[in-house]
C-alpha positions as CSV (number, residue, x, y, z in Angstrom):
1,X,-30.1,-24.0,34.5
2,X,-27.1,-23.6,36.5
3,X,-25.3,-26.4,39.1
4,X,-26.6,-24.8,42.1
5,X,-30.6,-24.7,40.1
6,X,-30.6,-28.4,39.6
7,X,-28.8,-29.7,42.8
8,X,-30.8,-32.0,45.0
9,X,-31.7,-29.3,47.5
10,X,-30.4,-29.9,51.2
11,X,-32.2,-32.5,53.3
12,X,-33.9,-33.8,50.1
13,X,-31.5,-36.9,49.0
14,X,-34.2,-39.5,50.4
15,X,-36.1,-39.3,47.4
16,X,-34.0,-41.7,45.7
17,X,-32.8,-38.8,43.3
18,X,-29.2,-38.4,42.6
19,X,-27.3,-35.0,44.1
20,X,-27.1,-33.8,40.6
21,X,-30.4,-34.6,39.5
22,X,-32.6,-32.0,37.6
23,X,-35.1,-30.7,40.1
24,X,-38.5,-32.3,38.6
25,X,-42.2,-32.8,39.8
26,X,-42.8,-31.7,43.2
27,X,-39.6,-30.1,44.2
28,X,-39.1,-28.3,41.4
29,X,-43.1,-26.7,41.5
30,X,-42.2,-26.1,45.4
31,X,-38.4,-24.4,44.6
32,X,-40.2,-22.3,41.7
33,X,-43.4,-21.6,44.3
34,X,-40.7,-20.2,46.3
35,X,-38.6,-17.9,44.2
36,X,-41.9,-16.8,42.3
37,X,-42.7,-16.0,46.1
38,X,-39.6,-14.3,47.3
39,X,-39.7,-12.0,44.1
40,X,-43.2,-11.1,45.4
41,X,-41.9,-10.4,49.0
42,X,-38.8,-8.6,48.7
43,X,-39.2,-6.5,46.2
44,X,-42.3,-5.1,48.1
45,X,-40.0,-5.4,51.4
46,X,-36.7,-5.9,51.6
47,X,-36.9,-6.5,54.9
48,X,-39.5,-9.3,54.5
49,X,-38.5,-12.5,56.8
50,X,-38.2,-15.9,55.1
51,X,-40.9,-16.6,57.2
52,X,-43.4,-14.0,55.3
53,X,-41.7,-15.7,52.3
54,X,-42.5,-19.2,53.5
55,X,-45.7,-17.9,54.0
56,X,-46.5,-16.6,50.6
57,X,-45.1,-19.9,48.9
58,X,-47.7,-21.3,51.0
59,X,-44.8,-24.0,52.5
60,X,-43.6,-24.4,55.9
61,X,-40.4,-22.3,57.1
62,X,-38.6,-25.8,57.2
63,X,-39.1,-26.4,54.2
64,X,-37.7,-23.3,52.5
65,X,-35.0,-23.9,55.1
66,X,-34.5,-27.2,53.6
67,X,-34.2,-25.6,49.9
68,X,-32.3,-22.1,50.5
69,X,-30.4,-22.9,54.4
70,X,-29.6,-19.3,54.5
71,X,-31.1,-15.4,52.7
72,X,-28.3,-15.3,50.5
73,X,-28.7,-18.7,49.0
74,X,-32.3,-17.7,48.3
75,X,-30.8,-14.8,46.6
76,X,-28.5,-16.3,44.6
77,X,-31.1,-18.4,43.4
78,X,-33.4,-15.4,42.5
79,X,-30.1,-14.5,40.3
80,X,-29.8,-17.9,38.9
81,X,-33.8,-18.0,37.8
82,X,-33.3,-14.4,36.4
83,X,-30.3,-14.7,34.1
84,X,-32.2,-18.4,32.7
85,X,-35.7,-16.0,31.7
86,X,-33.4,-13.5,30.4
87,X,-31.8,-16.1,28.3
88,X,-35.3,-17.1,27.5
89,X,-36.8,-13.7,27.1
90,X,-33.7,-13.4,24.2
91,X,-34.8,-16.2,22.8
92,X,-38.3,-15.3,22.4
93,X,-37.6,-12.0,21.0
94,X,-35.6,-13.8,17.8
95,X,-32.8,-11.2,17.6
96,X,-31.6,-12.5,14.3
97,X,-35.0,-12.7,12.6
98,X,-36.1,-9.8,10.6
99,X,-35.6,-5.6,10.6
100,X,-33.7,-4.5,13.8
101,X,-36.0,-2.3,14.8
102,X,-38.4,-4.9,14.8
103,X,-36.5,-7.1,16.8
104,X,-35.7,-4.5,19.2
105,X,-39.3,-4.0,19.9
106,X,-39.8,-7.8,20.7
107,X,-36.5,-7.4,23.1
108,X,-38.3,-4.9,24.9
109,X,-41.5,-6.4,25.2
110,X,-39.7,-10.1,26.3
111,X,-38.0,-8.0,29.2
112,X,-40.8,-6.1,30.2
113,X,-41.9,-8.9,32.6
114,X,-38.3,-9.2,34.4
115,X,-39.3,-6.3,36.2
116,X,-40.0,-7.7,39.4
117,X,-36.5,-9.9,39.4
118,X,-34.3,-7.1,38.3
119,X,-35.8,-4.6,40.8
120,X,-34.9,-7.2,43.9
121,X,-32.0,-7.5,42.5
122,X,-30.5,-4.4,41.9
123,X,-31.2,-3.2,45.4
124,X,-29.7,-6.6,47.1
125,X,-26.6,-5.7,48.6
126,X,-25.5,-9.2,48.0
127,X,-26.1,-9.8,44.2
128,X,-25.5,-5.6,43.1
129,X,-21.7,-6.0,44.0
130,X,-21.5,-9.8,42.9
131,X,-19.0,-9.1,39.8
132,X,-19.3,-13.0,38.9
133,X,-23.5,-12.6,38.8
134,X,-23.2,-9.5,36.6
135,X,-20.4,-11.1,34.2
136,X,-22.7,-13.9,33.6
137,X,-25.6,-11.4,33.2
138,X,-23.7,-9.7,30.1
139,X,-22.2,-12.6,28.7
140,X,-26.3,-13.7,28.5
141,X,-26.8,-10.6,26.4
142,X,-24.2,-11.1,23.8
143,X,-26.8,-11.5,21.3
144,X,-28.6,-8.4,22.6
145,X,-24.8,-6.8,21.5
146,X,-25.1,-8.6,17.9
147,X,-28.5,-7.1,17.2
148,X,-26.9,-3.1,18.4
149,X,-24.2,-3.7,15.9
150,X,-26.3,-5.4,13.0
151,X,-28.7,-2.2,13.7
152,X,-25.9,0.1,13.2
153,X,-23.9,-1.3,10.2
154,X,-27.4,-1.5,8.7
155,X,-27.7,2.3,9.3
156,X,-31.2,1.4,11.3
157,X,-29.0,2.2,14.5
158,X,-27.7,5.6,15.5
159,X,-24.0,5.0,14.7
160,X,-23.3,7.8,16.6
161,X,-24.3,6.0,19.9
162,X,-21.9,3.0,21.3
163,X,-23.4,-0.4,21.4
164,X,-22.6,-0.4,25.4
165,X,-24.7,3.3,25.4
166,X,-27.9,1.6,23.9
167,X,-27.6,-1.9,26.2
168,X,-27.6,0.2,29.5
169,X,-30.8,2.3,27.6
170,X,-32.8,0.0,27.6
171,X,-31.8,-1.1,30.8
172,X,-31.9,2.7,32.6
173,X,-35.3,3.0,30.5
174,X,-36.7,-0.3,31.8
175,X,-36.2,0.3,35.3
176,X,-37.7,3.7,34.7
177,X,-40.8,1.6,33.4
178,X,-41.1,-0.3,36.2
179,X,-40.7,2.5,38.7
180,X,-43.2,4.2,37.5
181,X,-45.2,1.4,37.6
182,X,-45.3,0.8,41.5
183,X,-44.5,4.7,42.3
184,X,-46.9,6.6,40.0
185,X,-49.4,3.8,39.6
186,X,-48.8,3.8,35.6
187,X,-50.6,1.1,33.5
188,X,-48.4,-1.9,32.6
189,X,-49.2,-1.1,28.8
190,X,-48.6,2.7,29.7
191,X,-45.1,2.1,30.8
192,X,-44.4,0.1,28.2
193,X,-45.1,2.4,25.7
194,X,-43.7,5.1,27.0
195,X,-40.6,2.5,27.1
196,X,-40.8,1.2,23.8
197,X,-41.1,4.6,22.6
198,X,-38.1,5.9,24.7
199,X,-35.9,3.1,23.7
200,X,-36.2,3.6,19.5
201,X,-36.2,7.5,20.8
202,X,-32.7,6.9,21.9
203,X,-31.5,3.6,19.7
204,X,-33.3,4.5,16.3
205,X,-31.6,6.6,13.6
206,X,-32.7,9.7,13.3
207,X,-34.6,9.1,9.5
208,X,-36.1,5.6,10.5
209,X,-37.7,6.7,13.8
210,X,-41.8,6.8,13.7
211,X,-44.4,7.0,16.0
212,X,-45.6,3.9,17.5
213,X,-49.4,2.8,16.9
214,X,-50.3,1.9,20.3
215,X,-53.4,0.0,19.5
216,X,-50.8,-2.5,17.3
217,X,-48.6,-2.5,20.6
218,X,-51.1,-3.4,22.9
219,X,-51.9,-6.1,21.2
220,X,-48.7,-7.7,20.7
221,X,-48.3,-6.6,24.3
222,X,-51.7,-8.5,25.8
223,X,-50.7,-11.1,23.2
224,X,-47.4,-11.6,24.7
225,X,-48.2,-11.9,28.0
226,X,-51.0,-14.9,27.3
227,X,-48.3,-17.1,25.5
């Protein structure tokens, strides 16, 4: 986690904990109540008040006041807790382990569930023209990078694509996914199938591309989503 993630919020110092303390027991379930609650908010509102967020975190105004004093420290924080689960989506999707392809897939699974962070933030004025957030951001995906060019000098990967060209695809892909998600009503495991398959579409050389068995990737889908 990041300085600002583990700081004692504001107002909080009476509890004995030092300033740069880990956040722990209750104030770390009541700072993650309210991010999970802001993501819920915002990205169905933007113009949601941090009361309505309050409100949906199920704590008083004060006391969100007392964690994020103003909006954009509350959205900073949403950036914070998004670039540690994409770290951790990375991790779960063991980039180095196995056939590229394979490993792909698992990426895209992993950052399926991001969807509702990354949608708040790429429409926050705030965080979509923060060139330090989005620095960090791809510095977290180096080994997203790695895996393109293993792909490629394995001749898995079309070589004719750029490694940059396939990280924004399954970016510009995912947030097609999740568009059509809260726009067209599409399944979760629609969406990401039709990602999946849009992703090796693109990514995939040519000879190694197959269809996807979507009974196999529902399962690892549901299977996913219960670990």
């Amino acid at each position: 986690m990041t300085a600002s993630d583990t700081a004692a919020a504001p107002g909080e110092a009476s509890d004995g904990a030092p300033h740069d303390a880990p956040a722990t027991g209750a104030r770390a379930r009541t700072r993650r109540a309210i991010l999970d609650a802001a993501v819920s908010v915002l990205s169905s509102n933007a113009a949601a008040s941090l009361g309505e967020v309050a409100q949906a975190a199920q704590v008083g105004r004060s006391t969100l006041h007392r964690y994020f004093p103003e909006r954009a420290d509350l959205m900073r924080a949403v950036g914070d807790e998004a670039l540690d689960r994409t770290r951790a989506a990375i991790r779960a999707a063991r980039l180095d382990d196995g056939a590229p392809a394979a490993a792909l897939r698992r990426l895209v699974i992993e950052y399926f569930d991001l969807g509702p962070w990354y949608m708040l933030l790429f429409a926050d004025p705030l965080l979509a023209d923060d060139e330090a957030f989005w620095q960090e951001s791809d510095t977290a995906e180096a080994p997203v990078r790695d895996l393109f060019a293993r792909g490629q000098q394995d001749g898995v990967f079309d070589r004719t694509l750029t490694i940059s060209w396939d990280q924004r695809t399954v970016w510009w892909t995912l947030f097609n996914a999740w568009s059509v998600m809260t726009e067209d009503c599409t399944s979760r495991s629609d969406a990401l199938r039709m990602a999946v398959r849009s992703i090796e579409g693109v990514v995939l050389a040519p000879s190694t591309q197959s269809p996807a068995s979507p009974p196999a990737l529902a399962h690892r889908t549901e299977k996913s989503r219960t670990t």
